[in-house]
C-alpha positions in Angstrom: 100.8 136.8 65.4 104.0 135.7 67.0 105.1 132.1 66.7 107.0 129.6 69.0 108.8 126.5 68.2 107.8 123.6 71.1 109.6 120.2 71.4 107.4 117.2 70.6 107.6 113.1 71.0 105.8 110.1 69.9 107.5 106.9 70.9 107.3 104.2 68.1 107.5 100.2 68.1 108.7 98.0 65.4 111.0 95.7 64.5 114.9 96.0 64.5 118.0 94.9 63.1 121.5 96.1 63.4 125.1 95.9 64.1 126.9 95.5 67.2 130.5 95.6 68.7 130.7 95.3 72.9 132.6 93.3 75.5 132.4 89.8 75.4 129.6 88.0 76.9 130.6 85.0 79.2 126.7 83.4 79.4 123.8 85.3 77.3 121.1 83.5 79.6 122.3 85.0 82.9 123.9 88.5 81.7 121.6 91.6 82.3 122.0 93.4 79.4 120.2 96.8 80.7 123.0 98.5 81.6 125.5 96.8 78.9 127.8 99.3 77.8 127.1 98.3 73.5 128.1 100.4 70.1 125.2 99.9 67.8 125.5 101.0 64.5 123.7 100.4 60.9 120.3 100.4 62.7 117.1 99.7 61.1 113.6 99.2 62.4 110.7 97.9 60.1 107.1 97.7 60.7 107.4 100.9 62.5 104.0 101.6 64.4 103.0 104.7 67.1 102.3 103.6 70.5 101.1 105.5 73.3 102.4 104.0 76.5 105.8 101.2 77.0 104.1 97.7 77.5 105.4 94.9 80.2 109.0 93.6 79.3 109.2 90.1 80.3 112.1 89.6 83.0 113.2 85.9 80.1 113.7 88.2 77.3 116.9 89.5 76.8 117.0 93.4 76.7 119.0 97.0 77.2 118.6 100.5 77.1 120.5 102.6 75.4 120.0 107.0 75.9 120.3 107.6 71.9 120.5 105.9 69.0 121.7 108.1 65.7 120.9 107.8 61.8 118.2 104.9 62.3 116.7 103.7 59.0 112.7 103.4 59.8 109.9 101.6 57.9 106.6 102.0 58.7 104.0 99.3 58.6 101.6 101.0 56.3 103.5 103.9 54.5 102.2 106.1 51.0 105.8 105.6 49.5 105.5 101.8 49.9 107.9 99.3 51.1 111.2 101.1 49.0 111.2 103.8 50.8 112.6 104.9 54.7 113.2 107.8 56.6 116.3 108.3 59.0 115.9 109.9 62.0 118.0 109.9 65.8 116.1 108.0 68.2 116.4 108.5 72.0 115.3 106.7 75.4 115.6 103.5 73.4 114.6 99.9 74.7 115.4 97.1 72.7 114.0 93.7 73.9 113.5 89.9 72.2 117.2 90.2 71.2 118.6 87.4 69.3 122.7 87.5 68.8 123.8 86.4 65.2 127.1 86.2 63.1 129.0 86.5 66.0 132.7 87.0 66.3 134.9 87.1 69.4 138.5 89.5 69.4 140.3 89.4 72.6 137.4 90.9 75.4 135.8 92.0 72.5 132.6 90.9 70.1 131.4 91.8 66.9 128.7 90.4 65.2 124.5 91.2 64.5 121.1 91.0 66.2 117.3 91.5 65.8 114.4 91.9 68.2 112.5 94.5 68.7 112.2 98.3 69.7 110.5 101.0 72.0 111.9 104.7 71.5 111.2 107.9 70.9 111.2 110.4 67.8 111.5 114.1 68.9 110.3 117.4 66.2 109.7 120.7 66.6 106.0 121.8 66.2 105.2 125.9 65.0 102.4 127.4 67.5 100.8 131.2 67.4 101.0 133.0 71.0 97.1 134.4 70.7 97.4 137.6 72.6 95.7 137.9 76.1 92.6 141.1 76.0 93.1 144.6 77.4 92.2 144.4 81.3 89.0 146.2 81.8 88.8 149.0 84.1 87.2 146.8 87.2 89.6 144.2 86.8 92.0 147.1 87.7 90.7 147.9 90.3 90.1 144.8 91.7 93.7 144.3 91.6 94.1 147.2 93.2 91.4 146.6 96.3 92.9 142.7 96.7 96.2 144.7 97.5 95.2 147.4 100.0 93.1 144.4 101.3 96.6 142.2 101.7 98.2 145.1 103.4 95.5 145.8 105.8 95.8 141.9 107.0 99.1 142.1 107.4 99.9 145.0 109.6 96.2 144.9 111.7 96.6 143.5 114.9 100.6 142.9 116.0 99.3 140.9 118.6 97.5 138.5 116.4 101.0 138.0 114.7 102.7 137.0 117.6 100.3 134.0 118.3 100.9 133.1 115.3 104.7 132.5 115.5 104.2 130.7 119.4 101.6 128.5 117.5 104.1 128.0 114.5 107.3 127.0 117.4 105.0 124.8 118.7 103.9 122.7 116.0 107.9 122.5 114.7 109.0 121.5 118.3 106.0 118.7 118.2 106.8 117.1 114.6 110.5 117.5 114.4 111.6 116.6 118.4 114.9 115.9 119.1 115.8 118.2 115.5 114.8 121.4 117.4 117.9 122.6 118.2 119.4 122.4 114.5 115.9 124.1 113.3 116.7 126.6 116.0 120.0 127.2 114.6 119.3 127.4 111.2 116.3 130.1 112.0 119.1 132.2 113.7 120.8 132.0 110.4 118.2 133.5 108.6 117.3 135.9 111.3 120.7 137.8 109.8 118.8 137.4 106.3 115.6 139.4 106.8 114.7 140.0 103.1 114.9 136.7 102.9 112.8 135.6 105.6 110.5 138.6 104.7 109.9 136.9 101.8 109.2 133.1 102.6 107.0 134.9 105.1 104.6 136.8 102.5 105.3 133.5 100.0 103.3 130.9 103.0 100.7 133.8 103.5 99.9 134.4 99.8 100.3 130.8 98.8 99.5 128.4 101.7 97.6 129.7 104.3 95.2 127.2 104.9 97.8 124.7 104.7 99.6 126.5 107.7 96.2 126.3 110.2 96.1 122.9 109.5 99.6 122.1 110.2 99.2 124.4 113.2 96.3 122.2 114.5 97.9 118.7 114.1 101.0 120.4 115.3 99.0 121.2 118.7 97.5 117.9 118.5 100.5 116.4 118.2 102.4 117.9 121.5 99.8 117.7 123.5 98.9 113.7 122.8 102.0 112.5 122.1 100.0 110.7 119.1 103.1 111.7 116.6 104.8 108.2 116.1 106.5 106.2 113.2 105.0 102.6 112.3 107.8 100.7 111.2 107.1 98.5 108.0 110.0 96.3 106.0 110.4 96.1 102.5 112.6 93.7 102.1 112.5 89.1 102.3 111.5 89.0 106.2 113.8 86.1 108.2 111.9 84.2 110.3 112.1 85.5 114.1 110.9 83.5 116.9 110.7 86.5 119.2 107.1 87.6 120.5 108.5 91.2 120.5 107.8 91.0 116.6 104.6 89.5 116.8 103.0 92.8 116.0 105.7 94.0 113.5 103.9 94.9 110.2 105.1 93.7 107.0 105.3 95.5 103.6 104.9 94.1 99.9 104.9 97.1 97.5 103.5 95.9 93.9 102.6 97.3 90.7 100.8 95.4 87.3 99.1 95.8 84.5 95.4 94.0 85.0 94.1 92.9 81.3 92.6 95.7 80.3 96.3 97.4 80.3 95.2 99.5 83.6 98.0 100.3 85.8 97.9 99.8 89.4 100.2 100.4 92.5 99.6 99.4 95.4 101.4 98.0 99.1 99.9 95.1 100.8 100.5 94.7 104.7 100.2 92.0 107.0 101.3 91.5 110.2 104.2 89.0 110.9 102.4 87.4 113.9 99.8 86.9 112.0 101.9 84.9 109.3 103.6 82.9 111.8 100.4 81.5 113.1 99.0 80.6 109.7 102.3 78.6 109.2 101.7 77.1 112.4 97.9 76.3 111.6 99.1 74.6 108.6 102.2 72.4 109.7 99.7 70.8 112.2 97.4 69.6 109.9 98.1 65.7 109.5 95.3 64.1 108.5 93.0 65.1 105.9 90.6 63.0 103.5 91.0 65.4 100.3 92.4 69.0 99.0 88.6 70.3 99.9 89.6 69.6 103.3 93.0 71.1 103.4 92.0 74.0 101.6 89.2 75.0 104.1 91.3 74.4 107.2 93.8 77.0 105.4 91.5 79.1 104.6 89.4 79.4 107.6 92.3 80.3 109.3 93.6 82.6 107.5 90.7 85.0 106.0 90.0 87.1 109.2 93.6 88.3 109.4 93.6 89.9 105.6 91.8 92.7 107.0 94.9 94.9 105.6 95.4 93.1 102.2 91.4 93.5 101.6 91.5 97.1 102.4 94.0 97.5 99.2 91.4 95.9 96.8 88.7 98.4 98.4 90.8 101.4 98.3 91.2 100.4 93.8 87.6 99.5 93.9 86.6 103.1 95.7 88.7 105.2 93.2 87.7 103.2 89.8 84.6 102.8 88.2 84.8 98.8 87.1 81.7 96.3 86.9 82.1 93.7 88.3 83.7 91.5 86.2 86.7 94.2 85.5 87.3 93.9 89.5 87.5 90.8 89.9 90.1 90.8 87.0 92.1 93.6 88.9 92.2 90.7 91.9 93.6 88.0 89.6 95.9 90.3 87.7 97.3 91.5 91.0 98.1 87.5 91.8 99.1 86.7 88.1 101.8 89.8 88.2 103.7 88.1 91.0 106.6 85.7 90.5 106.2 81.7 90.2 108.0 79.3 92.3 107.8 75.5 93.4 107.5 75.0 97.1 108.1 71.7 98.0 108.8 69.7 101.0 112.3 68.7 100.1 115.6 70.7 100.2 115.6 72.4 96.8 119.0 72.6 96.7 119.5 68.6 97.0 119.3 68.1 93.5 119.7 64.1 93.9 116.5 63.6 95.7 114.5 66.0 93.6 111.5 64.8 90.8 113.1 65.4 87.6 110.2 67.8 86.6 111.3 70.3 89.5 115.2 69.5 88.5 114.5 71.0 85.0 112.7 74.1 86.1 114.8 75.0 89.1 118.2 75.1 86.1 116.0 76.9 84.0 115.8 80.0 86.5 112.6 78.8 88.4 112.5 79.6 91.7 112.0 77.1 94.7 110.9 77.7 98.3 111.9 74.9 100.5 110.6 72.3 103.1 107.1 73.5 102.5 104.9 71.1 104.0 101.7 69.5 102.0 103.0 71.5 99.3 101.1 74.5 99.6 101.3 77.9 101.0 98.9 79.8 103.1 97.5 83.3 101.7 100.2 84.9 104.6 102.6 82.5 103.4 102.1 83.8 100.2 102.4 87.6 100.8 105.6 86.5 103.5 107.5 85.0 100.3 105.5 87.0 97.4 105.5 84.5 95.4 104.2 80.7 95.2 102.8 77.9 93.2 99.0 77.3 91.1 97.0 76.0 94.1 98.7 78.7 97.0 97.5 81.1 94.5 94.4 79.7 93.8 93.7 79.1 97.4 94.1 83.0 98.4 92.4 84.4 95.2 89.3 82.1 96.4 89.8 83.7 99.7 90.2 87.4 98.1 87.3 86.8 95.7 84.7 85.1 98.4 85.4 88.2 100.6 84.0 90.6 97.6 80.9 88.3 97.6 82.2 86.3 94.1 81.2 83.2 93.3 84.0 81.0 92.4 86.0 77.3 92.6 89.2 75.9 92.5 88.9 73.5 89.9 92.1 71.0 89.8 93.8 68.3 87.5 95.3 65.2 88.1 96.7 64.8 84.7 97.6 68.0 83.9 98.6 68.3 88.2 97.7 71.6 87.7 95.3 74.3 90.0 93.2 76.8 88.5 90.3 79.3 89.6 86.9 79.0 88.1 84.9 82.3 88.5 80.7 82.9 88.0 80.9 85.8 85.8 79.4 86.7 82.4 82.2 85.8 80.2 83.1 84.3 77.3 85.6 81.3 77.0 86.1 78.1 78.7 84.1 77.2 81.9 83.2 74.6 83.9 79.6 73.7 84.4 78.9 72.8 88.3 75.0 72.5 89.4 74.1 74.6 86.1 76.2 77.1 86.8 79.3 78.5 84.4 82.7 78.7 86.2 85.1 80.0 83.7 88.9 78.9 83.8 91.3 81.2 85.7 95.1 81.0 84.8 96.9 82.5 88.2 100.3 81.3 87.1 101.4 84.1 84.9 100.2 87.7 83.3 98.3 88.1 80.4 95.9 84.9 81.0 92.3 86.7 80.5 88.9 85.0 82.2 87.6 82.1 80.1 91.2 81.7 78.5 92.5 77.9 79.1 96.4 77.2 78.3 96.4 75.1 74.9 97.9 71.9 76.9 95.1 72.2 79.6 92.1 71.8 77.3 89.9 68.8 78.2 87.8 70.2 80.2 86.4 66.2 81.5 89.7 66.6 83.4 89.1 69.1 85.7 87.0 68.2 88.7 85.6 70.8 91.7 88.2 70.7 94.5 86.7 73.3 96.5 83.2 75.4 96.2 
């Protein structure tokens, strides 16, 4: 039988240690190092094991790429030939993260020195396979072929006429979708009209190939010109500036995300609101002055704001429609969704007047922690939330409650004085941490960060007397 060669990879994740020379580096804790241009040589990796799929990078660890990666020295973590032995292979589309910078030495714009950290990449090889030979075709099949042609030739050359139509229904439908582009279609048709083999042949291709997909397009194409119904729905993907004007009112607002929930499912989804709507909550909540308790702040919020999620809920249905999860896996989905998006402070002072600012927010606003200012009773909205796309523990656990209680969860926000801390407490078989409320189990929720699973309680949270029901 004859043989082929095929290309194969497996990507593999260890440890790994080398030596590097590169330009210098002015400040290692603000430098992105995925594009920096590095020479890496003497590589080894240890505790080599195969992976299937390239796991979340934290954004605080310091990381490149690099395309290739020759004459690596690799371990693996449970190897026949024991620890004293290693093979050398090239690696390629190479990812090395957790880097820590030793042995350093500066010359001119230059440094040399060592590192460690660890190592996604792949190991190409060449794989031998037998091409099994397809059977004789029996005598029908030929002449099958044979009727499916004369049958092909018959529908194209019956009825002129009915061709024709065809090409007036075709000009039609371009005219409607492509407008004021007509003329350069035209133009470009008039090009290939010079080009008949050519055209001959795109011709039989859409036959053959997409002929259903023509009558449709046809259809919506007459749909189009005679309703007028063909518009464009504007949407913004980038930090929206607050805009007084009522002629944005309507304007809808786009937040594309993707995560990991904790079950390593990937998910992709764009969550829309409209701007009115987010000016209004922002509105509802700056004139909200006196209030007895967070129960009472929280359900002014949040009555407000849950009947104009409509588009945000229709996400969540849409990944609850196409995947088969119980309900305990969905609701994780929602909270992973939340977790996934960047922390911040939001405060009612200027974060940038660093003289008037507690000393906690001082210290996580110069360690790279972002801070959304003049926030008033220190909380955002769930619209305020989407708006920025990013917040602090009780604006997220405020719109999770919101997001869960619409799916017909039972849940809490369960807060801390001494830890000043907001989390989510959930009614769902689980194992972990909960709290018990009227004999029921609410188990913890970390919003603040990926990775937290239901039931999982951060090791300096862990006195559960603490934690009292702010909202039910």
């Amino acid at each position: 039988m004859k043989k082929i060669k095929i290309i194969k990879k497996i990507i593999i994740n260890g440890d790994f240690n080398g030596k590097y020379q590169g330009k210098e580096i002015s400040d290692l804790d603000n430098t992105n190092f995925l594009d920096y241009d590095i020479n890496i040589f003497k590589a080894e990796v240890t505790n080599a094991v195969k992976k299937e799929y390239l796991e979340y990078i934290s954004n605080s660890s310091i990381s490149f790429k690099l395309k290739q990666l020759k004459d690596v020295k690799i371990g693996l973590v449970e190897s026949e030939l024991g620890n004293n032995y290693k093979f050398i292979e090239d690696l390629e589309d190479v990812v090395i993260y957790d880097i820590k910078f030793y042995n350093v030495t500066k010359d001119l714009n230059e440094t040399f020195g060592a590192l460690r950290g660890k190592i996604y990449a792949n190991i190409s090889y060449e794989e031998e396979i037998e091409l099994v030979p397809l059977p004789p075709q029996k005598k029908g099949e030929i002449v099958k072929q044979k009727l499916r042609k004369v049958k092909e030739k018959v529908k194209y050359n019956f009825f002129p006429v009915l061709s024709k139509v065809f090409y007036i229904l075709l000009a039609i439908c371009l005219i409607a979708i492509f407008k004021e582009n007509t003329l350069y279609l035209l133009l470009i048709g008039l090009g290939i009209y010079f080009f008949r083999v050519i055209l001959k042949f795109i011709i039989d291709f859409i036959f053959k190939s997409s002929y259903i997909v023509l009558i449709v397009l046809i259809l919506f194409g007459l749909f189009t010109f005679f309703t007028n119904s063909f518009e464009k729905t504007e949407t913004d993907n980038v930090e929206i500036e607050e805009i007084e004007n009522d002629i944005n009112f309507s304007k809808i607002i786009s937040r594309p995300h993707s995560w990991f929930d904790n079950s390593n499912r990937k998910h992709s989804s764009v969550f829309k609101f409209k701007y009115g709507d987010y000016l209004k909550s922002k509105e509802n909540k700056e004139n909200i002055d006196n209030y007895y308790n967070n129960e009472v702040l929280y359900k002014t919020i949040l009555n407000f704001d849950k009947s104009k999620l409509d588009l945000i809920y229709d996400v969540y249905n849409e990944i609850k429609l196409k995947g088969n999860y119980s309900r305990k896996e969905f609701a994780d989905v929602i909270i992973s969704s939340v977790q996934s998006i960047p922390y911040s402070f939001n405060i009612p002072l200027d974060c940038n007047n660093t003289t008037s600012l507690p000393e906690v927010y001082k210290d996580g606003i110069n360690s790279g922690t972002s801070c959304i200012s003049y926030v008033k009773h220190d909380i955002l909205t769930p619209l305020e939330f989407f708006n920025y796309f990013k917040g602090d523990c009780d604006s997220r656990t405020t719109l999770l409650f919101t997001l869960l209680k619409k799916f017909n969860y039972d849940v809490v926000i369960l807060n801390s004085d001494l830890y000043t801390h907001s989390m989510l407490g959930i009614n769902v078989p689980s194992r972990g941490k909960y709290k018990l409320v009227n004999g029921k189990k609410y188990f913890f929720c970390e919003t603040t960060y990926p990775g937290w699973k239901i039931g999982v309680l951060p090791p300096d949270t862990q006195n559960i007397s603490k934690w009292y029901v702010a909202l039910k």
